[in-house]
C-alpha positions as CSV (number, residue, x, y, z in Angstrom):
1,X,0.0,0.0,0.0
2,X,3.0,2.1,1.3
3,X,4.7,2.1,-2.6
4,X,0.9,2.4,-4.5
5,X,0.6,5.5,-2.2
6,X,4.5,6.8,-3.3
7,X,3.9,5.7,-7.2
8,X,0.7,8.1,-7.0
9,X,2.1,11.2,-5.4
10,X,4.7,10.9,-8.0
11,X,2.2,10.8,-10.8
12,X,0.2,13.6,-9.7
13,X,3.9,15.7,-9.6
14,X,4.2,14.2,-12.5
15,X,1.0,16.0,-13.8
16,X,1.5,18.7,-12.7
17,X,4.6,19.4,-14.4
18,X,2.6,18.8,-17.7
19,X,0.2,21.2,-16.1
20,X,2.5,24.2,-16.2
21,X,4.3,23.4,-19.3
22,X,0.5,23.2,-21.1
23,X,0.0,26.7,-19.4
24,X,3.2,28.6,-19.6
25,X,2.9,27.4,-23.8
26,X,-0.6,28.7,-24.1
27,X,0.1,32.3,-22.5
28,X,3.2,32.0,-25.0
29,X,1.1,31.1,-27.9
30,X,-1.4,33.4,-27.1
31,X,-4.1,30.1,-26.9
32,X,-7.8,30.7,-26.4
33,X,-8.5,31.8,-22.9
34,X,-4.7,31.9,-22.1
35,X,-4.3,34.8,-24.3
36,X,-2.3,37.8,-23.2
37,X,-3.7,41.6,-23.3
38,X,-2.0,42.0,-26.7
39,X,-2.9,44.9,-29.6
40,X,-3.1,43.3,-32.8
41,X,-2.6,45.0,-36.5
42,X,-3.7,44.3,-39.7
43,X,-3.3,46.7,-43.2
44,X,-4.1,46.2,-46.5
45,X,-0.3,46.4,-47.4
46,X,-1.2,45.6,-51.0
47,X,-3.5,49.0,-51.2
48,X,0.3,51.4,-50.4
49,X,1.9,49.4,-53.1
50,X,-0.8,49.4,-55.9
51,X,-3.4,51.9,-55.8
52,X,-1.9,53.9,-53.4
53,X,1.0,56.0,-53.8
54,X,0.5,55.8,-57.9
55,X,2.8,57.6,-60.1
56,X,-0.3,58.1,-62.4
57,X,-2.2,59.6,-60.0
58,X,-2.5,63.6,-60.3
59,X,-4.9,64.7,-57.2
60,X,-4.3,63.0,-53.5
61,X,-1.4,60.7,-54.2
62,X,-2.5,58.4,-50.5
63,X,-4.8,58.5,-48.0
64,X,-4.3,56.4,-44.6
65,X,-6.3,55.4,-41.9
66,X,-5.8,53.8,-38.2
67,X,-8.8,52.7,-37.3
68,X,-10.0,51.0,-33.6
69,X,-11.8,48.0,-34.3
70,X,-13.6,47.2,-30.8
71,X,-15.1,43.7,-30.7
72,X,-18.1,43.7,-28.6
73,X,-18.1,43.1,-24.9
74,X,-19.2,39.5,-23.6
75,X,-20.2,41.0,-19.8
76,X,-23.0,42.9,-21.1
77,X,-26.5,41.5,-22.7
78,X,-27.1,44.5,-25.2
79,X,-23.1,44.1,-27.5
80,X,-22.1,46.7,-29.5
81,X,-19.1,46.8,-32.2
82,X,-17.4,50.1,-32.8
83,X,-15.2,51.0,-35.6
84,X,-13.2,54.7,-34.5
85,X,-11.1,56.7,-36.6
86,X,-7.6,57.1,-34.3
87,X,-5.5,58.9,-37.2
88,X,-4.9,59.9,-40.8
89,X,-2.5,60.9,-43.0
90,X,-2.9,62.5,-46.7
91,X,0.3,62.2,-48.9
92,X,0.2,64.6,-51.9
93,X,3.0,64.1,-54.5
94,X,5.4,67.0,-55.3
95,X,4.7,66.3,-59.2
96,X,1.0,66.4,-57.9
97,X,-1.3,68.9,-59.4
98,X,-2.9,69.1,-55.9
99,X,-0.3,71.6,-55.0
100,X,-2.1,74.6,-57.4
101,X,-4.8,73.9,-54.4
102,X,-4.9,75.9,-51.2
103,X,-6.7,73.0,-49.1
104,X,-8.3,69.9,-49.3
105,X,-11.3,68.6,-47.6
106,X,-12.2,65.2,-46.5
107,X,-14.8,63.0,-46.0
108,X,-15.3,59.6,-44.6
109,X,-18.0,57.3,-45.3
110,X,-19.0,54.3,-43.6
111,X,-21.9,51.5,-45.0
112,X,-23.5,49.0,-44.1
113,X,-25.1,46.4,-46.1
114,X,-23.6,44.3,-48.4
115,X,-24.6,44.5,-51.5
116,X,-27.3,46.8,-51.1
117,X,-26.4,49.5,-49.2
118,X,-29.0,49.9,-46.0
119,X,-27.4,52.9,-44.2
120,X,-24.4,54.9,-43.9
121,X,-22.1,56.8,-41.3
122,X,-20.3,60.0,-42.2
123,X,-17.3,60.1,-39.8
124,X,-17.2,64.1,-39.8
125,X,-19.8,66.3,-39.2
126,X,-18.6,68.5,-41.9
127,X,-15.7,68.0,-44.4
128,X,-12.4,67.5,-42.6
129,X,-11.1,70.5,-44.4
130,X,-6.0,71.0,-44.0
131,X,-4.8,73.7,-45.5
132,X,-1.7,72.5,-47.9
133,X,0.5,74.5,-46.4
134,X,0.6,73.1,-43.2
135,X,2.1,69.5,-44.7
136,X,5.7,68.4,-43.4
137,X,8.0,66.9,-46.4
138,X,8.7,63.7,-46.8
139,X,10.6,60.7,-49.1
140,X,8.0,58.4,-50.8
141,X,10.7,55.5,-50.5
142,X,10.0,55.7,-46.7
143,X,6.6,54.3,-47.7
144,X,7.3,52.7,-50.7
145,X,10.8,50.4,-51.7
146,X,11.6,51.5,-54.7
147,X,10.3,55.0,-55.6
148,X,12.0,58.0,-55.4
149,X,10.8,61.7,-54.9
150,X,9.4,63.7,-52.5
151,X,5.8,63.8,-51.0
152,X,4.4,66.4,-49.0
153,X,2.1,64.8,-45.3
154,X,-0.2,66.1,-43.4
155,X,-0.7,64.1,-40.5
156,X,-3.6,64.6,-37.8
157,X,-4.9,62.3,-34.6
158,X,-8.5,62.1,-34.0
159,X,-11.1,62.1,-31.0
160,X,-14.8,60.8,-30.8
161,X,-15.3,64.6,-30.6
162,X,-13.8,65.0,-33.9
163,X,-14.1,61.9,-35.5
164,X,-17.5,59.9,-34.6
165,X,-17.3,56.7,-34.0
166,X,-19.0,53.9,-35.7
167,X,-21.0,51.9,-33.3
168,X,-23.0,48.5,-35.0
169,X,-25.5,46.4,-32.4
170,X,-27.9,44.6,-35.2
171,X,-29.5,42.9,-32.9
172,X,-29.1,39.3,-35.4
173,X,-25.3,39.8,-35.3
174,X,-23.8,41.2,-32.5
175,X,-26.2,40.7,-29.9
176,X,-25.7,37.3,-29.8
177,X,-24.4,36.5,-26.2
178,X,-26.6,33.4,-26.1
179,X,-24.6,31.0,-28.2
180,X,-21.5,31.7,-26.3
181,X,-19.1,30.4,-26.0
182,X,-19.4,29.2,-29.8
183,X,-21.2,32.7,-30.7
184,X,-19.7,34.0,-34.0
185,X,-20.4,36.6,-36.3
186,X,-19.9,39.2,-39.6
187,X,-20.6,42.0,-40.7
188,X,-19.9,43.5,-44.5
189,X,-19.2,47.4,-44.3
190,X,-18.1,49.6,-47.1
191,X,-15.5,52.4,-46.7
192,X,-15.5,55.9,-49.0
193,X,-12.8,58.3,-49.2
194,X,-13.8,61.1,-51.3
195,X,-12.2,64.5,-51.2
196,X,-12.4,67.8,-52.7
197,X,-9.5,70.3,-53.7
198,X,-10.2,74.2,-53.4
199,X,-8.1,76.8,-54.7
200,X,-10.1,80.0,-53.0
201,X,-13.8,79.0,-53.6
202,X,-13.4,76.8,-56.1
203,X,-13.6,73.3,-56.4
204,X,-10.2,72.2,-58.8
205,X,-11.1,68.7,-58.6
206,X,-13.1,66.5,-56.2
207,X,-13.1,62.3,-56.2
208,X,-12.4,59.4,-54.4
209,X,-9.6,57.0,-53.2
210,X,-9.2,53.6,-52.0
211,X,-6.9,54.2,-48.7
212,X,-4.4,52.6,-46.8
213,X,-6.4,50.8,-43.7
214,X,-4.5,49.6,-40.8
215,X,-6.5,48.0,-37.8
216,X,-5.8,47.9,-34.4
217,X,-7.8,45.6,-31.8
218,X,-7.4,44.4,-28.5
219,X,-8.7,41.3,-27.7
220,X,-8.7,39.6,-24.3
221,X,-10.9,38.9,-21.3
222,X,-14.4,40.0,-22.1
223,X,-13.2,40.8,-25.4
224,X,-11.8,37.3,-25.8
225,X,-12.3,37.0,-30.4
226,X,-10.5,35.8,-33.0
227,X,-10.6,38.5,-35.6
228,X,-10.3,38.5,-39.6
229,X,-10.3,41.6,-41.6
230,X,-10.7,41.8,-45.2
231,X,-11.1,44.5,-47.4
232,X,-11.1,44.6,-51.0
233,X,-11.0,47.5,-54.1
234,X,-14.4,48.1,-55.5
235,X,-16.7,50.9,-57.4
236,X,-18.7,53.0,-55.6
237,X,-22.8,51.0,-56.1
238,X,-24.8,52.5,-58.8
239,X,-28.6,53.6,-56.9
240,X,-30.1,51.2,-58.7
241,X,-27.8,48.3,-56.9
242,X,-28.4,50.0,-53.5
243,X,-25.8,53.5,-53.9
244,X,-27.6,56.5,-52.5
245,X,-26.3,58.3,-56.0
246,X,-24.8,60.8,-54.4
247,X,-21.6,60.0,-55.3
248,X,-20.4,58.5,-59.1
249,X,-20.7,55.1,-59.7
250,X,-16.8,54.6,-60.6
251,X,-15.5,56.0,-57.7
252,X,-13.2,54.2,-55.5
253,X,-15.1,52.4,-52.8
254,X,-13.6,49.8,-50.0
255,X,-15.5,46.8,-49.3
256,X,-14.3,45.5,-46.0
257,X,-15.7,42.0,-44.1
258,X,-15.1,41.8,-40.3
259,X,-15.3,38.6,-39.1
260,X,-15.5,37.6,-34.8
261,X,-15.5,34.2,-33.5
262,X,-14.5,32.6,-30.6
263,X,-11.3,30.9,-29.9
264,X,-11.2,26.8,-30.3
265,X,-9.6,26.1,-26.7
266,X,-13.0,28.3,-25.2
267,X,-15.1,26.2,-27.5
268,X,-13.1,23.0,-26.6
269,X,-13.2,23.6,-22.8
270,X,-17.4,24.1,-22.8
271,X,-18.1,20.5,-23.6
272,X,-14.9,19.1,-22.0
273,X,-16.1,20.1,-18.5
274,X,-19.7,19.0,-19.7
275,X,-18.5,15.7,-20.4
276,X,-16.2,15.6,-17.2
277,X,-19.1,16.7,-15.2
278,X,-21.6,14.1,-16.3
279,X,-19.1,10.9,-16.0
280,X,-18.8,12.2,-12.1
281,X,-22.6,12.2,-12.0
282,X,-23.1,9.2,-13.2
283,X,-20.9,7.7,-10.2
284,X,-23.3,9.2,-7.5
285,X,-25.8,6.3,-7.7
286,X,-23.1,3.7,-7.1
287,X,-21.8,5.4,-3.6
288,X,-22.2,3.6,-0.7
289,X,-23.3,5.4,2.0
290,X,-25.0,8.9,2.8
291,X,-22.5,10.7,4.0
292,X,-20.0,10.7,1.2
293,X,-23.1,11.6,-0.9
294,X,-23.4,14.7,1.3
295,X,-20.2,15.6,0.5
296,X,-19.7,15.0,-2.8
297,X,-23.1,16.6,-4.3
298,X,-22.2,19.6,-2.3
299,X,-18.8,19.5,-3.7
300,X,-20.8,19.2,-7.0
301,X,-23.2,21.7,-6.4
302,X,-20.3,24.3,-6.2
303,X,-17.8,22.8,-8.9
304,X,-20.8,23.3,-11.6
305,X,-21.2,26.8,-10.0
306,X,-17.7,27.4,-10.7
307,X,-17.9,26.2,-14.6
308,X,-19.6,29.5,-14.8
309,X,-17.1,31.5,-13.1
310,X,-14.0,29.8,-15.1
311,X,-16.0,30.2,-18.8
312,X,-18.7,33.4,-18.4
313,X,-16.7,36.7,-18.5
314,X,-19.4,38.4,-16.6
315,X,-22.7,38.1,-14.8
316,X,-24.8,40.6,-16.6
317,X,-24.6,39.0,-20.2
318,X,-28.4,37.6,-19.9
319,X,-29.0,33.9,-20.7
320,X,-26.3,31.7,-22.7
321,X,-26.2,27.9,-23.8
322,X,-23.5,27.7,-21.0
323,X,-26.1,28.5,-18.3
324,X,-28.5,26.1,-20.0
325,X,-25.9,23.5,-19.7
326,X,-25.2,24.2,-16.5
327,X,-28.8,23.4,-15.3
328,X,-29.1,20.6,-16.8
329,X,-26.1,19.5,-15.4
330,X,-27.9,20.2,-11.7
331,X,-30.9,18.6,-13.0
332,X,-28.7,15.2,-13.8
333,X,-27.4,15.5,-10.4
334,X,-30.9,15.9,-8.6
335,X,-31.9,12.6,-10.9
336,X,-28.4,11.1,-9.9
337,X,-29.6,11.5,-6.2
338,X,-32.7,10.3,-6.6
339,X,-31.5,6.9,-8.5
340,X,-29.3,6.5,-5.2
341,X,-31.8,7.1,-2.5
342,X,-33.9,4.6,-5.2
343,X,-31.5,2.4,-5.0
344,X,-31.6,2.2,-1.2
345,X,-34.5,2.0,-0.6
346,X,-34.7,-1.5,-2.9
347,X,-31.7,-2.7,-1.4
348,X,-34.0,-2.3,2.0
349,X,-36.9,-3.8,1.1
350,X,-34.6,-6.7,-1.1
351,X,-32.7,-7.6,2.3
352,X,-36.0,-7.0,4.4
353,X,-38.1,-10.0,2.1
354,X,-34.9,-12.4,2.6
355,X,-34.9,-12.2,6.1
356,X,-38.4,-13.2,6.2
């Protein structure tokens, strides 16, 4: 007994050494729920070196944007996604015939609907209107590998003040808190860039671009997503496809895809401690006496508490799969009880006929 009781102390070390090399790999990895607080970035690198930055091009040479992309919060019932505007940047040529202009103005223009447009979000109040003059000079191989010359940059970070934020909560999207943890979701937006450029009062030239996007996100704790950003060069909808026809049909328009889901070790760990859970049930009818079956339901009363506590990231996100498995799994238990007291109460009456 003495070595059986050695041999499993050493494997439950042993375990636990797995145990922490599992975890300290997952933080590394950046694994589901063992994710670190980390900013991620994603551009459309192929937008700088094609459209952008064109040698043909005679008006606005780039445009670039930072945009927030914050995923929606799993503590809350009522999610919201919201796309803000943190910077941009306007890159005008010094071949450029935008330099006859005093200023330009810009606009930004969200959609939504894909591929009929169903609303739309104008990131400025008014115009963003720079004066050219205020620009900093700059090489365009900084931005570029390979091209030569100089571009002038104007450069300006943003606010919700300034810059309103884009805020999405269709309620058959994002709202979805109730298939967590296997909730997932998209949504197709379209992007407009269109500018104008003013010498005095008048209007030289006015169109629109396909910027450079970069994305930043956050993801962890309540925020706990995988996230996949596309975008892709398209023209501007004609109104009879869904384009409000303010703008012309072959101007440059952005369609971009977000995509949310959750990561595989959270949907993994769900049915893992389901499965664990009901296997420990189903031993309850087989104890032997009442007092360990005291202990252990109460012991299981709390553990299946606790599933909530590991998995939920909050108490106020309203009613989930995960607290519909969770009573069920208290309803197995109350059944699993029952069957034992059942039991019993046979193995009374069975032993109560043969001594008669």
């Amino acid at each position: 007994m003495g070595r059986l009781n050695v041999r499993a102390y050493v494997m439950v070390l042993a375990a636990a050494l797995v145990l922490f090399i599992l975890v300290v790999v997952s933080i590394q990895g950046g694994w589901g729920i063992f994710r670190r607080p980390e900013v991620g970035r994603v551009s459309n690198e192929e937008a700088l070196e094609g459209t952008v930055l064109d040698p043909d091009q005679v008006d606005l040479d780039a445009v670039a944007l930072s945009v927030a992309v914050i995923p929606p919060a799993s503590n809350v019932e009522q999610r919201t996604l919201t796309l803000q505007l943190q910077s941009y940047q306007i890159f005008v040529a010094d071949t450029s015939l935008a330099l006859d202009a005093d200023k330009v103005c810009l606009q930004i223009t969200f959609t939504e609907g894909e591929p009929i447009v169903t609303d739309y979000h104008e990131v400025f109040a008014e115009p963003r209107c720079i004066s050219l003059s205020s620009m900093v000079t700059g090489s365009v191989s900084e931005y570029v590998e390979g091209l030569e010359g100089t571009l002038y940059i104007f450069d300006e970070p943003m606010t919700p003040e300034i810059a309103r934020p884009l805020i999405l909560k269709s309620p058959d999207q994002v709202n979805l808190n109730y298939w967590y943890p296997f909730d997932q979701f998209s949504s197709q937006l379209g992007l407009l860039v269109s500018y104008q450029l003013y010498q005095g009062d008048t209007v030289l030239s006015e169109d629109a671009i396909n910027p450079y996007l970069a994305w930043e996100y956050q993801t962890s704790g309540i925020r706990m997503w995988n996230v996949d950003l596309q975008t892709e060069a398209a023209a501007w909808p004609a109104p009879d496809d869904g384009g409000y026809g303010v703008y012309a049909q072959d101007n440059a328009f952005t369609r971009i895809k977000l995509g949310f889901w959750r990561p595989l070790l959270l949907r993994l760990a769900f049915p893992l401690f389901l499965i664990g859970m009901v296997l420990l049930i189903g031993l309850i009818p087989l104890l032997q006496d009442r007092d360990t079956l005291v202990d252990i339901t109460a012991a299981m009363l709390f553990g299946i508490y606790g599933i909530k506590g590991i998995l939920g990231p909050g108490a106020e996100m309203g009613t989930t799969i995960l607290d519909i498995g969770l009573i069920m799994l208290y309803a197995l238990l109350a059944i699993a009880v029952a069957i034992f007291f059942v039991n019993k109460i046979n193995l009374r009456l069975t032993e109560h006929k043969n001594t008669k």
